[in-house]
N, CA, C and O atoms as CSV, one atom per row, in Angstrom:
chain,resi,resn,atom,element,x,y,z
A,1,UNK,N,N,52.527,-1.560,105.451
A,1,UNK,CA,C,52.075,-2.793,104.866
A,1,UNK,C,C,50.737,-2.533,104.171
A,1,UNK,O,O,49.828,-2.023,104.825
A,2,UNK,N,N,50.548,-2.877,102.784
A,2,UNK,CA,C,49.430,-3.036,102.104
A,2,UNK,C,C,48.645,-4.150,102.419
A,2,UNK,O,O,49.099,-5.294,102.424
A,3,UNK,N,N,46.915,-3.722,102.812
A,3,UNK,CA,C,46.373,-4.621,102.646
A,3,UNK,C,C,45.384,-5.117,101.458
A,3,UNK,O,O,44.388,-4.514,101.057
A,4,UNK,N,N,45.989,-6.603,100.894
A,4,UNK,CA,C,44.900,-6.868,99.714
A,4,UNK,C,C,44.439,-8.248,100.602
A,4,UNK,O,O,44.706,-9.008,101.533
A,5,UNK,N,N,43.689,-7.964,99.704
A,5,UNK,CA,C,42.213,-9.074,99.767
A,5,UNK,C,C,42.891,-10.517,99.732
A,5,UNK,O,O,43.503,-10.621,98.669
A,6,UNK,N,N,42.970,-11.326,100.279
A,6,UNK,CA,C,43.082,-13.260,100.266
A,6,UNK,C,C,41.918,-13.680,99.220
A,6,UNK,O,O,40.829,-13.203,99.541
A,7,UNK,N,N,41.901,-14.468,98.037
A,7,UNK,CA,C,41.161,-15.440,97.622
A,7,UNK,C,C,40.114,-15.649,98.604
A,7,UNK,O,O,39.123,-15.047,98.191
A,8,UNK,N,N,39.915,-16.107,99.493
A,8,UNK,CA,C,38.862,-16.575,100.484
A,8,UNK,C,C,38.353,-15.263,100.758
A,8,UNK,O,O,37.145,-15.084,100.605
A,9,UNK,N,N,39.033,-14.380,101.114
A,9,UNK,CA,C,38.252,-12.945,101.744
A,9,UNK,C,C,37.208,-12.475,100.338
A,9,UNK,O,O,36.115,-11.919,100.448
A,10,UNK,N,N,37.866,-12.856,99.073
A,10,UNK,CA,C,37.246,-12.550,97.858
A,10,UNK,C,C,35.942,-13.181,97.607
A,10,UNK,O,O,34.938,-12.613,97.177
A,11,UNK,N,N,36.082,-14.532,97.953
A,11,UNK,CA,C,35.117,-15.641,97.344
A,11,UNK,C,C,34.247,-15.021,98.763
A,11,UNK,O,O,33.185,-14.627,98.282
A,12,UNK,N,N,34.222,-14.826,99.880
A,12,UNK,CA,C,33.137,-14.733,101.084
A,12,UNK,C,C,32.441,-13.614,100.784
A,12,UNK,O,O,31.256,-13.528,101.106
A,13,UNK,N,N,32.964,-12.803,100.254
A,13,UNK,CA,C,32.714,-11.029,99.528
A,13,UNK,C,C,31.291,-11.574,98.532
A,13,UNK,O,O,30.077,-11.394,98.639
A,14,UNK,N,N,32.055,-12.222,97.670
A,14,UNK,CA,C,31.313,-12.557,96.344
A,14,UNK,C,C,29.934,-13.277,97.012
A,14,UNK,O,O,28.843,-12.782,96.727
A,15,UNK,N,N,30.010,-14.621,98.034
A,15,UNK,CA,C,28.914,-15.371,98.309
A,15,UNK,C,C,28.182,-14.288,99.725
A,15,UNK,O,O,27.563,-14.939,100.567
A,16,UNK,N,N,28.233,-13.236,99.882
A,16,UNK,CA,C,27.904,-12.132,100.400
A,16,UNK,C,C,27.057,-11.635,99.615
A,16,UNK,O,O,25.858,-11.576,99.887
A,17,UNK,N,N,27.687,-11.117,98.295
A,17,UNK,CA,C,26.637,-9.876,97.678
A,17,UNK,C,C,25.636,-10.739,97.126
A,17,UNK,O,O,24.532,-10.255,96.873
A,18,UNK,N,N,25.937,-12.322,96.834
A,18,UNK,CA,C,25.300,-12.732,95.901
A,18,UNK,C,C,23.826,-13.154,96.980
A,18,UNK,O,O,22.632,-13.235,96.691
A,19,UNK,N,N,24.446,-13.326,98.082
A,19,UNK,CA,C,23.109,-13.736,99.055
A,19,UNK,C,C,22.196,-12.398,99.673
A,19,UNK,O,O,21.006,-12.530,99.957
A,20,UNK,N,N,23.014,-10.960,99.852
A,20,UNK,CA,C,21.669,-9.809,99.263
A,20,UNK,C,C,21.183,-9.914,98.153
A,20,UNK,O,O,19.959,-9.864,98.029
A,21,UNK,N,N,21.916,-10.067,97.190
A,21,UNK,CA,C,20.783,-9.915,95.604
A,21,UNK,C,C,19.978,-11.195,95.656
A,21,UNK,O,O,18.971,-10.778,95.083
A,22,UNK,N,N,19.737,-12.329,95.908
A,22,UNK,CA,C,18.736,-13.236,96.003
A,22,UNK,C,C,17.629,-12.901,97.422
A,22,UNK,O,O,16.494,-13.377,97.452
A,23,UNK,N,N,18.186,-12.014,98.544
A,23,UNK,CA,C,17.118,-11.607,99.733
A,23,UNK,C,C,16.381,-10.248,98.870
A,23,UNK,O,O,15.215,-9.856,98.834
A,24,UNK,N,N,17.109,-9.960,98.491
A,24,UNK,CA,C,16.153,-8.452,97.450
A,24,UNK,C,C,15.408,-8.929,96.297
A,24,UNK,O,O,14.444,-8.210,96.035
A,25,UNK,N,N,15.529,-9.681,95.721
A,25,UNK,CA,C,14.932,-10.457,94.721
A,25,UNK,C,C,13.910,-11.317,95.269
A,25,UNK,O,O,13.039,-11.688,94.481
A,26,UNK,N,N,13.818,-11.889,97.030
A,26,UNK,CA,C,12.852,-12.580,96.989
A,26,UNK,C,C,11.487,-11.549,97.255
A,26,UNK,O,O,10.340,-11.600,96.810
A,27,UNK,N,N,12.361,-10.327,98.461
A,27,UNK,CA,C,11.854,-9.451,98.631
A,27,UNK,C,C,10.772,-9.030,97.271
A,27,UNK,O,O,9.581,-9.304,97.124
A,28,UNK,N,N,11.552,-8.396,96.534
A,28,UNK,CA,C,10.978,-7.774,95.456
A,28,UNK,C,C,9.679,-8.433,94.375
A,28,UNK,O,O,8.930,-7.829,93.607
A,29,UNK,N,N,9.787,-9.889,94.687
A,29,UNK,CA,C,8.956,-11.098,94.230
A,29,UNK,C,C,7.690,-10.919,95.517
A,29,UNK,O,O,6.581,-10.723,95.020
A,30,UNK,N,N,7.697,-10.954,96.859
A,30,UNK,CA,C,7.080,-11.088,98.041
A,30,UNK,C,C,6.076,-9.843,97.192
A,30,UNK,O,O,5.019,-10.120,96.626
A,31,UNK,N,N,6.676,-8.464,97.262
A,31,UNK,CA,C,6.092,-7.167,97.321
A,31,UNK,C,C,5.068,-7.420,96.013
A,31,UNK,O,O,3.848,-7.466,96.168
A,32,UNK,N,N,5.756,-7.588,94.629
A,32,UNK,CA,C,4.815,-7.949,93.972
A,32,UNK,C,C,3.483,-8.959,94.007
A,32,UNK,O,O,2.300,-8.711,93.773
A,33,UNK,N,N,4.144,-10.175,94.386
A,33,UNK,CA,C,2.864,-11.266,94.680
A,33,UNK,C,C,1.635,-10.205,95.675
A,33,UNK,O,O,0.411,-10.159,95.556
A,34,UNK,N,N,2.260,-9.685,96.332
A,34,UNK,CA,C,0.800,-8.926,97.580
A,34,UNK,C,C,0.253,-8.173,96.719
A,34,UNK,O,O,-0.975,-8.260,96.713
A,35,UNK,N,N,0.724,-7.424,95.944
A,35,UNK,CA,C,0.290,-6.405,95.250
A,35,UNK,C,C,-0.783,-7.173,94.382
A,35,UNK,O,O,-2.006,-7.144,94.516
A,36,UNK,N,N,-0.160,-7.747,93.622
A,36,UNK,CA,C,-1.469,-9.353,92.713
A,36,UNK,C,C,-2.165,-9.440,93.515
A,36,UNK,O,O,-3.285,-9.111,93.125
A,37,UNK,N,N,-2.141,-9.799,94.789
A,37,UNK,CA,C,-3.091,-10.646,95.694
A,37,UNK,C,C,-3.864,-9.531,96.252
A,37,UNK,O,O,-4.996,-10.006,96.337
A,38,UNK,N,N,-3.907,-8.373,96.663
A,38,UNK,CA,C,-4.770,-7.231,96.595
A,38,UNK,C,C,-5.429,-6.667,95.844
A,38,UNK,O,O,-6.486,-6.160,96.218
A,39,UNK,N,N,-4.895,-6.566,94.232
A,39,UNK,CA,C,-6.034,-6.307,93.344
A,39,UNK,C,C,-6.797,-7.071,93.023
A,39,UNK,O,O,-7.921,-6.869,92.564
A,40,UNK,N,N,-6.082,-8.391,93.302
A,40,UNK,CA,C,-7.679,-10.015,92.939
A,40,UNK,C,C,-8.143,-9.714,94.208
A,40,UNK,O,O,-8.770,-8.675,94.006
A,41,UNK,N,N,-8.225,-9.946,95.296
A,41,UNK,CA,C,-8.924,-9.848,96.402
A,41,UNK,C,C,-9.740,-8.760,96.073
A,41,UNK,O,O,-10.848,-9.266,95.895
A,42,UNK,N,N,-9.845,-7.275,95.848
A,42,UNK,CA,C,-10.469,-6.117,95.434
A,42,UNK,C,C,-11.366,-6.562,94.213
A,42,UNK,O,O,-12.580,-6.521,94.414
A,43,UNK,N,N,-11.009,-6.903,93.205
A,43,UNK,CA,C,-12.062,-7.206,92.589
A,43,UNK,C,C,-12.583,-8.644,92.339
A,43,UNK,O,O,-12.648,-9.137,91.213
A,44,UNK,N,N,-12.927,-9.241,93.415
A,44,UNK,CA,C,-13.328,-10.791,94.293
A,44,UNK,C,C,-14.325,-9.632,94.910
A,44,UNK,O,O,-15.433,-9.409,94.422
A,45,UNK,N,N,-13.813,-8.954,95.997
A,45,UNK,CA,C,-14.849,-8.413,96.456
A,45,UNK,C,C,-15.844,-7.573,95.873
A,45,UNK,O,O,-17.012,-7.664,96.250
A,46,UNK,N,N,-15.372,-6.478,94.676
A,46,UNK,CA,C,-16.438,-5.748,94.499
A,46,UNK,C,C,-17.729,-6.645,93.445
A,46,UNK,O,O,-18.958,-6.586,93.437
A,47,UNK,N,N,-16.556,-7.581,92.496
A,47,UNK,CA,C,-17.866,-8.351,91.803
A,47,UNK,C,C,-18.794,-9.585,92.836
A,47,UNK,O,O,-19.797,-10.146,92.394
A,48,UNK,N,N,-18.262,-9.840,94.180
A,48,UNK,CA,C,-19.496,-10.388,94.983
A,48,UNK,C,C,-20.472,-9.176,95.442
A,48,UNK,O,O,-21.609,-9.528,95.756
A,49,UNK,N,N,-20.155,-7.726,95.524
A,49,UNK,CA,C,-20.581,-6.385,95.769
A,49,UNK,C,C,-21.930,-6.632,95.068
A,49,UNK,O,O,-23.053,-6.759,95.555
A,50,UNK,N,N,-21.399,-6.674,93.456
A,50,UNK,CA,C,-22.164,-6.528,92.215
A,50,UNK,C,C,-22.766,-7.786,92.214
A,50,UNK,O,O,-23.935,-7.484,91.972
A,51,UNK,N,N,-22.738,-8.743,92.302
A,51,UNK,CA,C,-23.417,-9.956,92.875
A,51,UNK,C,C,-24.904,-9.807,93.745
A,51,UNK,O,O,-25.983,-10.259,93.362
A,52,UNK,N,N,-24.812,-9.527,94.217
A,52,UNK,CA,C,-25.230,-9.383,95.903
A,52,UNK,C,C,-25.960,-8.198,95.376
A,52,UNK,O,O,-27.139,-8.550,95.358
A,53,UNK,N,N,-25.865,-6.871,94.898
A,53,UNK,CA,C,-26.963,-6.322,94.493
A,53,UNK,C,C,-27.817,-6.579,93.316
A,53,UNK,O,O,-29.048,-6.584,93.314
A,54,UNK,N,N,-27.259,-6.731,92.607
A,54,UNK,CA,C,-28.073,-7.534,91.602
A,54,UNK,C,C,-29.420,-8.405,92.180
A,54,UNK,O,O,-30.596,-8.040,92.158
A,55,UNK,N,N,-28.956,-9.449,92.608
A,55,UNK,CA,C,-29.669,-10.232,93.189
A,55,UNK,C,C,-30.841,-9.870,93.879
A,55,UNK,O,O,-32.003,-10.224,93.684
A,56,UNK,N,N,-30.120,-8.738,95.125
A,56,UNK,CA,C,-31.095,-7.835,95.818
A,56,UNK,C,C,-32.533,-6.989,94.668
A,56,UNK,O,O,-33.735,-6.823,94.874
A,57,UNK,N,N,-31.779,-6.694,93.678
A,57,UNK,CA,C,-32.846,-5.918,92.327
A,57,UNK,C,C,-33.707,-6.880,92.310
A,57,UNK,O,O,-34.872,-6.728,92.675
A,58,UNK,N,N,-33.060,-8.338,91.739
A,58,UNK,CA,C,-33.986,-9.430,90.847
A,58,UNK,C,C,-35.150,-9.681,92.125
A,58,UNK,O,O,-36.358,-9.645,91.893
A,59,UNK,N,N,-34.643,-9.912,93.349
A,59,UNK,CA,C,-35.414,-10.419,94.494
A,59,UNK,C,C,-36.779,-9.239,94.815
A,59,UNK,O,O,-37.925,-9.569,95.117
A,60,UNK,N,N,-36.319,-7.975,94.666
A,60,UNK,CA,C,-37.069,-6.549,94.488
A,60,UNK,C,C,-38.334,-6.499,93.400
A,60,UNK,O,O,-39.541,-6.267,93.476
A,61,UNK,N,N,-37.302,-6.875,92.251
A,61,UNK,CA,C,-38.848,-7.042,91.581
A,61,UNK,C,C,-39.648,-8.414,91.158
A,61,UNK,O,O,-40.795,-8.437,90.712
A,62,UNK,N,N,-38.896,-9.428,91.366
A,62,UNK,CA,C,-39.702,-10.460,91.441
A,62,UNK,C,C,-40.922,-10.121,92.709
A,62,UNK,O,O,-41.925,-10.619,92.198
A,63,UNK,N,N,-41.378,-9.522,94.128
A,63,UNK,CA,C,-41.668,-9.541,94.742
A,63,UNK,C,C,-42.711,-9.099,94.372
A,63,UNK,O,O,-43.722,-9.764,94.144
A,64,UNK,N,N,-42.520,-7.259,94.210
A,64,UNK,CA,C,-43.588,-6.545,93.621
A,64,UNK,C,C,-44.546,-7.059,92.462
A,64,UNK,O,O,-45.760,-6.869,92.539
A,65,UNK,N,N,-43.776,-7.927,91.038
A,65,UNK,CA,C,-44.539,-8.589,90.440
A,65,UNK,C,C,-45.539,-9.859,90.656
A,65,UNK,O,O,-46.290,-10.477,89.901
A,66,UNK,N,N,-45.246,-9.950,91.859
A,66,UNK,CA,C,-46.190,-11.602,92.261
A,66,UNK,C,C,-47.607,-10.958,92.494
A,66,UNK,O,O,-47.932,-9.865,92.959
A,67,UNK,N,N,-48.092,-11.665,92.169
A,67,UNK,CA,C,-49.827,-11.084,92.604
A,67,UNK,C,C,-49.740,-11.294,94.247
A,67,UNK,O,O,-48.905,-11.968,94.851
A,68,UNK,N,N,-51.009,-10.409,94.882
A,68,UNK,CA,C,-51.003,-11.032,96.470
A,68,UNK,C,C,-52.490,-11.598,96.058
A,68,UNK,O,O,-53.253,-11.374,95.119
A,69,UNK,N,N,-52.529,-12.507,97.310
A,69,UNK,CA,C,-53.627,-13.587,97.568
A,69,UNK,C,C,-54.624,-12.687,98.613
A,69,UNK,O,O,-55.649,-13.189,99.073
């Protein structure tokens, strides 16, 4: 006896592959968004880095330039 496939065994097949390719696709959406969200986070942090020394400079020489009393 040959076995073929039933209509239903077909259509459950089909709403099968189609529900990995939308879990790999969200997947593949997830992996990217982190990836975005790590290089903004990285440079969030290094320009508060550059922030923050700067500041430290301006505060440096505003100091030295004040006359003392």
């Amino acid at each position: 006896m040959t076995e073929s496939t039933s209509a239903v065994e077909q259509a459950v097949q089909a709403r099968i592959a189609a529900a990995r390719i939308k879990v790999q696709a969200a997947r593949q959406r997830r992996e990217e968004l982190g990836a975005a969200r790590r290089r903004g986070l990285a440079a969030r942090h290094a320009n508060k880095l550059r922030r923050l020394a700067e500041a430290e400079r301006q505060d440096d020489g505003g100091e030295s330039e004040a006359p003392s009393v």
